[in-house]
BAMI-32745 format. One record per residue (C-alpha): x, y, z; residue in one letter. Coordinates in steps of 0.02 Angstrom, whole numbers. Layout:
// residues N
PT|X|Y|Z|a
...
END
This chain:
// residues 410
PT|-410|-18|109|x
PT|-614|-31|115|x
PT|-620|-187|213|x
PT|-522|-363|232|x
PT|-525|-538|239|x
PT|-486|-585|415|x
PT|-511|-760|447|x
PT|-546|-931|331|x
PT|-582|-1078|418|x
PT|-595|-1242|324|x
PT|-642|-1422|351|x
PT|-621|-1578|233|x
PT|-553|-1489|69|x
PT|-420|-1564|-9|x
PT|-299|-1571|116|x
PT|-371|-1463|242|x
PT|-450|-1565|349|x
PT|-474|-1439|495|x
PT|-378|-1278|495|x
PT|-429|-1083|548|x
PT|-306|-968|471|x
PT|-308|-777|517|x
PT|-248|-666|382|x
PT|-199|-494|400|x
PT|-145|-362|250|x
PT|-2|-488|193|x
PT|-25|-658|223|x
PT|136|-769|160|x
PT|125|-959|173|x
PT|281|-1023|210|x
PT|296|-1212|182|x
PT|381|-1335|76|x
PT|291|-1427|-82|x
PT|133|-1535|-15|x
PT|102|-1453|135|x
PT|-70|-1359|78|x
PT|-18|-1185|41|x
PT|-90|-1220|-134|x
PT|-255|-1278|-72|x
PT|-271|-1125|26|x
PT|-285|-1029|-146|x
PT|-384|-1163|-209|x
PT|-544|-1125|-75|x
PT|-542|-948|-139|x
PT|-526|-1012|-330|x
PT|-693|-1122|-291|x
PT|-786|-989|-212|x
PT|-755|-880|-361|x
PT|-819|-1020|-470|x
PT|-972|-1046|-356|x
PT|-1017|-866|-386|x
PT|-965|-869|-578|x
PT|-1060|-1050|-607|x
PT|-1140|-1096|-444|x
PT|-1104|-1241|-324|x
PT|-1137|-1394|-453|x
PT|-1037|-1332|-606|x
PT|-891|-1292|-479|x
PT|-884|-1460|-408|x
PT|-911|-1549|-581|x
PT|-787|-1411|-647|x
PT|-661|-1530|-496|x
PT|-727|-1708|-529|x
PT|-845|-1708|-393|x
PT|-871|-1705|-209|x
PT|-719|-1867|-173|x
PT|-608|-1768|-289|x
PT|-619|-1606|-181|x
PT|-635|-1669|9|x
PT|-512|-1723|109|x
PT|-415|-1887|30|x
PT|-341|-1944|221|x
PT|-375|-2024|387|x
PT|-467|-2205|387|x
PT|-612|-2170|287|x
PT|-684|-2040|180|x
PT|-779|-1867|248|x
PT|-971|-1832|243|x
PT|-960|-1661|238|x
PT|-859|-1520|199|x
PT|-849|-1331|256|x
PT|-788|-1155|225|x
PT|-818|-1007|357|x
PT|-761|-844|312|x
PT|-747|-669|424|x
PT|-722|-527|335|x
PT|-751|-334|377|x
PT|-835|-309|193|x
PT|-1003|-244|207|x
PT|-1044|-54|290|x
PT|-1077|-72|483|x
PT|-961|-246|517|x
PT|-810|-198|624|x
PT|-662|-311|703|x
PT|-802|-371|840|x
PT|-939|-385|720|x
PT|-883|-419|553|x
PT|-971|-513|398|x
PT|-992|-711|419|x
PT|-1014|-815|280|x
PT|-1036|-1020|301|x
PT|-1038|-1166|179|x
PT|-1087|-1339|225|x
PT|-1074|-1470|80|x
PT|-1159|-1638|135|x
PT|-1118|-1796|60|x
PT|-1255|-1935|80|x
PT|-1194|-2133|1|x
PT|-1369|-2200|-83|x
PT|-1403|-2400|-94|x
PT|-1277|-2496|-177|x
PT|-1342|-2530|-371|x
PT|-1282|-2610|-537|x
PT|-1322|-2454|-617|x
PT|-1141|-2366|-655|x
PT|-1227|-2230|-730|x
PT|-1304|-2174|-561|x
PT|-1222|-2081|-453|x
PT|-1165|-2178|-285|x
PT|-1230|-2014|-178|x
PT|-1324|-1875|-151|x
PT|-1255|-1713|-112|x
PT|-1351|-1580|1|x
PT|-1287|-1384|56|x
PT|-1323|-1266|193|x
PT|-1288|-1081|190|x
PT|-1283|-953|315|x
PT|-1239|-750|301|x
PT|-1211|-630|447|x
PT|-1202|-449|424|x
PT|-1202|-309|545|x
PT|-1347|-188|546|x
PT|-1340|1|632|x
PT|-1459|-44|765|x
PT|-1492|-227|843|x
PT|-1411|-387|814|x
PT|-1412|-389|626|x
PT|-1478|-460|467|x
PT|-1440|-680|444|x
PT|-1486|-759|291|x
PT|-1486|-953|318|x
PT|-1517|-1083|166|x
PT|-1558|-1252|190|x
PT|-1637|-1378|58|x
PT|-1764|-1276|-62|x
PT|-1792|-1155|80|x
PT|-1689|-989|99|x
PT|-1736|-888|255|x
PT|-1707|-681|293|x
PT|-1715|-636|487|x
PT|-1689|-466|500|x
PT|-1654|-420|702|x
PT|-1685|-235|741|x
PT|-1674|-136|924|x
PT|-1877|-162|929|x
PT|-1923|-288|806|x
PT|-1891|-448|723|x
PT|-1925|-479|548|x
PT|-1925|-647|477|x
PT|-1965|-713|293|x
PT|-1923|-837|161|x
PT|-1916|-893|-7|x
PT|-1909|-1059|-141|x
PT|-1715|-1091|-190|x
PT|-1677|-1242|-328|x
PT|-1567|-1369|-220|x
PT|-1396|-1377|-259|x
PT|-1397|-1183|-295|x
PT|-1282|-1068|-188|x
PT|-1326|-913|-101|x
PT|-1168|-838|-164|x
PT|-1247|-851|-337|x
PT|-1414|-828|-323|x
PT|-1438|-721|-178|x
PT|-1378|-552|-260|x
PT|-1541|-530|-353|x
PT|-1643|-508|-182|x
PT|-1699|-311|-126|x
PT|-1601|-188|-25|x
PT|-1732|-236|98|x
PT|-1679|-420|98|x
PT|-1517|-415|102|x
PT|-1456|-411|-59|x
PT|-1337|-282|-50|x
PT|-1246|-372|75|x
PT|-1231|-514|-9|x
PT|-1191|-427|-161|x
PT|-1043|-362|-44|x
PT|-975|-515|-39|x
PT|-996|-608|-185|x
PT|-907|-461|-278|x
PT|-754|-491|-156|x
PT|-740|-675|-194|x
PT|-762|-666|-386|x
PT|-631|-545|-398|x
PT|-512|-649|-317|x
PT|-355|-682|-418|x
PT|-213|-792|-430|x
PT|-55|-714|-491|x
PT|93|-831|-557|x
PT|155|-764|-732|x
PT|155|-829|-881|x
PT|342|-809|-951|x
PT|311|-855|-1122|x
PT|149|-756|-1134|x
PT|197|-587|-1056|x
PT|339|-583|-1176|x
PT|217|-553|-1332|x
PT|183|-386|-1396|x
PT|14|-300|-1407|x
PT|-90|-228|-1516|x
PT|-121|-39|-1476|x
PT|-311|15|-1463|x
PT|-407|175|-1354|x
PT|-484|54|-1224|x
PT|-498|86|-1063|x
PT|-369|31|-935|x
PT|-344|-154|-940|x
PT|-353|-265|-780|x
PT|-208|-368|-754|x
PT|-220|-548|-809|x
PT|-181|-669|-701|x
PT|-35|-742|-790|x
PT|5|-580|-867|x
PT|-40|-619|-1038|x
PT|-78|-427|-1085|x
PT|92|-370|-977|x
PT|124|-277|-1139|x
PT|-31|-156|-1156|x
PT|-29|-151|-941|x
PT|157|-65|-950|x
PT|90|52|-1095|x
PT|-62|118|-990|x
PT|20|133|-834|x
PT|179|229|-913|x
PT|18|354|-941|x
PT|38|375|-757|x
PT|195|469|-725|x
PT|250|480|-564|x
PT|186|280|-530|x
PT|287|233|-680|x
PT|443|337|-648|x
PT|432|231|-466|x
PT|403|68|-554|x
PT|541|91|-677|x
PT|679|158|-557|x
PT|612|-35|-448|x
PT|666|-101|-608|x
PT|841|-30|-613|x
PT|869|-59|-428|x
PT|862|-243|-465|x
PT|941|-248|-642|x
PT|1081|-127|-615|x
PT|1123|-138|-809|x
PT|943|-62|-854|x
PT|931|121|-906|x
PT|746|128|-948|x
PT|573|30|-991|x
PT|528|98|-1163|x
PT|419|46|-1308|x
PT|423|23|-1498|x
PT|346|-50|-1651|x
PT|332|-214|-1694|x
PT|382|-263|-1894|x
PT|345|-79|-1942|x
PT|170|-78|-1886|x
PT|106|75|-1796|x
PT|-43|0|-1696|x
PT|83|-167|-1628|x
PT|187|-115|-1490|x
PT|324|-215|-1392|x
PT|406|-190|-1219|x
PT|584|-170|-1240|x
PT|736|-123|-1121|x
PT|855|7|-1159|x
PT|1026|-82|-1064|x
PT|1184|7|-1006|x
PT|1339|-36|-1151|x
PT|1211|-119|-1287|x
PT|1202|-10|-1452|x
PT|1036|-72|-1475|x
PT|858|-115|-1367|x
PT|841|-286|-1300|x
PT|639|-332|-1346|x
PT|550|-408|-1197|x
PT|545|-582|-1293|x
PT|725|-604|-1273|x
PT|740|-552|-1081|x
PT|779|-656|-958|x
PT|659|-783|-880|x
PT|663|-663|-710|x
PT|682|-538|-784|x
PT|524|-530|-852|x
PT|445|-594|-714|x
PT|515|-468|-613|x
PT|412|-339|-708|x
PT|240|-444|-705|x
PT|249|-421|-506|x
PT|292|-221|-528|x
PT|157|-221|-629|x
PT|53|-323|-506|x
PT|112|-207|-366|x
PT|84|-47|-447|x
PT|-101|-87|-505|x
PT|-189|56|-486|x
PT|-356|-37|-481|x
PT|-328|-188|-409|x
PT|-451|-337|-328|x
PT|-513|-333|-149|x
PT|-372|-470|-139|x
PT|-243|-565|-230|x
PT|-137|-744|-217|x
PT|35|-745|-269|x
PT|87|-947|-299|x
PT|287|-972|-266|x
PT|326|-751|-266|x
PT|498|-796|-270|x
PT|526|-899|-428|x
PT|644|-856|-547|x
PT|694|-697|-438|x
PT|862|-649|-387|x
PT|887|-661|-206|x
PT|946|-453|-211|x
PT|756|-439|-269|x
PT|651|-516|-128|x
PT|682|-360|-20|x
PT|627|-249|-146|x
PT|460|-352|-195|x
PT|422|-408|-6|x
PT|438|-175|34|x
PT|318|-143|-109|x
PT|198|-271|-60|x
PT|174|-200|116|x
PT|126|-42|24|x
PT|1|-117|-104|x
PT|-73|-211|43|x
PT|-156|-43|74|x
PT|-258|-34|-85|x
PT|-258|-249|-95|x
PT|-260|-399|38|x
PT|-105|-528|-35|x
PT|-98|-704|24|x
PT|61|-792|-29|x
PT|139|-948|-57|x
PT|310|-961|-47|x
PT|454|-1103|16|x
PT|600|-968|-10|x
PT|701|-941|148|x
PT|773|-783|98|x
PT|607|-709|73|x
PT|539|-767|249|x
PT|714|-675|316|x
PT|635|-527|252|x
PT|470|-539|344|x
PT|383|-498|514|x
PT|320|-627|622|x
PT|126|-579|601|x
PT|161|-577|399|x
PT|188|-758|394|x
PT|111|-933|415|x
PT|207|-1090|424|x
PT|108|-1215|355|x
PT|162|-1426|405|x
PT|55|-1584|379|x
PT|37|-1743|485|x
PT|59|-1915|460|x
PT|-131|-1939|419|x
PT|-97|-1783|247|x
PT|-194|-1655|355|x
PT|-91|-1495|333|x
PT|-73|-1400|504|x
PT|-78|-1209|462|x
PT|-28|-1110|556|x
PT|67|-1208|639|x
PT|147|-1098|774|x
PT|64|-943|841|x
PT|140|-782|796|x
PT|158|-757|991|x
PT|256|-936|969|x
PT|350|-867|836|x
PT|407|-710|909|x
PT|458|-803|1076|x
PT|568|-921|974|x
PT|653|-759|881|x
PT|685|-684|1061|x
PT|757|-849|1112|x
PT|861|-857|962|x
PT|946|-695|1007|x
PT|867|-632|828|x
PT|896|-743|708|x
PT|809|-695|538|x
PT|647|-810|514|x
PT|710|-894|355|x
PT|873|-964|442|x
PT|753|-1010|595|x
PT|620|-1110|472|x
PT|738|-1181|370|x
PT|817|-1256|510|x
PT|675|-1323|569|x
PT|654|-1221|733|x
PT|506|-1155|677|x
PT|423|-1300|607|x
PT|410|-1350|400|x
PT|598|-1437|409|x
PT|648|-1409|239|x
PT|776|-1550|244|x
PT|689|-1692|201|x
PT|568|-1587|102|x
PT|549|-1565|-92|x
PT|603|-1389|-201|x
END
């Protein structure tokens, strides 16, 4: 895979009010409801919007700067940060990778009368790192109206800068400087973040037919709205969808094949439809079982040929049969080579499945701050050695590991 994610650190949003998570190939958040794994997905979901919008829209698009920091603790934040280290860009490596900062400052003005004005001001600082061959490397740094290049060769030092309106975000705007600036880099990045997705299918939506045209191959939706005319492109593919098809049958042991047919008589409408061991006739997609067909929007997911530099799965285990998790949690060590995953999940018999550096268990204190991680994955294999083995769902759920899902809410 060209690059990765490798850490996010976060301060004051929502309800992560100071947390560094590493992530690795396959992240899975393993928590019960309310303990942040959502808001983890959520930074990546604003960054994308920064870059689609820039940083005003996105936090008008979220009611505002108190509607997005932290909600805990005695009294309010004034600021609010996201840190990112990612190996994205062409020289950064494991000890040098890409840095990108966000600082969101939150000033209170004099109390008025006036409801229509706002009750603060809101300020940002930006900062990018990025590797070069030779010397230290290139930093971009944005503060107020001012955005500043210092380029740091083996012999030389170049340093220059530019006008930026004041609320607008380097993630947005900076992609339309030079090669010599930096812009590629930045570019880099920016086309990381927007590409982001969050996965969690849309049952009643992926069930619809399609209508057949020559265009290209589709991207995935994130809800799987097009599942229809995805299937029909990738059954193009033959050996990727004889493998996604015989998935299919290992976890519905009644299904003989994935096929196709018209809707109503129409040639250009086509319909996914199962042909099923003992039935005389094709059972259409729209009358499948609830996992059923969200069993195939992850196949789908997982056999994306093209997929984006990373993707969040919210809850990977709903609506699937226990005999399935082993199945999905195989394949998505293997798509983690074309695509980073981070995923959300309270299912104990999908943490059994997992190694002790693929997941997180995320907690939260008394004060709402969630704690993530909150064991070490040196922690977590010690307690597994103690435990003479015990698989990590039966551990968590327990408790020994943290997240006790007894008192918690499914």
């Amino acid at each position: 895979m060209p690059g990765r994610l490798l850490e996010l650190h976060v301060e004051n949003f929502r309800s992560l009010r100071d947390v560094t998570i590493p992530l690795g190939p396959l992240t899975v958040l393993v928590g019960p409801n309310g303990v942040g794994k959502s808001n983890v997905l959520e930074v990546f979901d604003f960054l994308a919007d920064i870059i689609r919008t820039d940083l005003q829209p996105a936090l008008d698009s979220r009611d505002g700067f108190d509607e997005v920091a932290f909600w805990g603790g005695g009294r309010p934040p004034t600021s609010m940060r996201i840190q990112l280290k990612a190996t994205w860009t062409s020289n950064s490596t494991l000890n040098a990778p890409d840095e990108y900062s966000l600082t969101i400052k939150r000033r209170s003005l004099p109390s008025n009368r006036d409801r229509n004005k706002a009750p603060y001001t809101l300020s940002r600082e930006e900062s990018f790192l990025f590797k070069r061959t030779q010397g230290r490397g290139r930093r971009i740094t944005i503060s107020g109206v001012e955005a500043r290049v210092i380029d740091s060769r083996a012999d030389k030092e170049k340093d220059s800068s530019f006008g930026i309106r004041r609320l607008s975000s380097g993630l947005s705007t900076l992609p339309r400087l030079g090669p010599a600036d930096g812009g590629d880099e930045v570019t880099r990045v920016a086309d990381r973040l927007s590409s982001f997705r969050v996965f969690d299918v849309d049952v009643a939506a992926a069930r619809l037919p399609t209508r057949l045209t020559g265009a290209d191959f589709p991207t995935l939706s994130s809800h799987a709205e097009n599942l229809a005319a995805f299937l029909i492109h990738l059954s193009g593919r033959e050996e990727t969808w004889q493998d996604l098809v015989e998935d299919a049958r290992t976890v519905l042991p009644q299904l003989e094949d994935i096929e196709f047919e018209e809707v109503g008589g129409s040639t250009d409408q086509l319909t996914v439809v199962l042909r099923e061991r003992g039935l005389r006739r094709t059972t259409p997609l729209a009358d499948a079982s609830y996992g059923t067909v969200r069993l195939l929007g992850l196949l789908a997911l997982l056999y994306d040929p093209n997929p984006p530099a990373f993707t969040c799965i919210e809850e990977i285990d709903h609506g699937l049969h226990p005999q399935a998790l082993e199945l999905v949690v195989q394949r998505l060590r293997e798509a983690s080579d074309r695509t980073q995953f981070i995923v959300a999940t309270h299912s104990p018999a999908l943490v059994n499945r997992l190694r002790p550096e693929e997941f997180l268990v995320c907690d939260r204190n008394d004060e709402g701050a969630s704690i993530i991680p909150a064991l070490t994955t040196q922690e977590v294999k010690d307690i597994v050695e103690e435990s003479g083995d015990q698989p990590l769902g039966e551990l968590w759920f327990s408790g020994v590991l943290g997240g006790d899902l007894t008192g918690g809410e499914l």
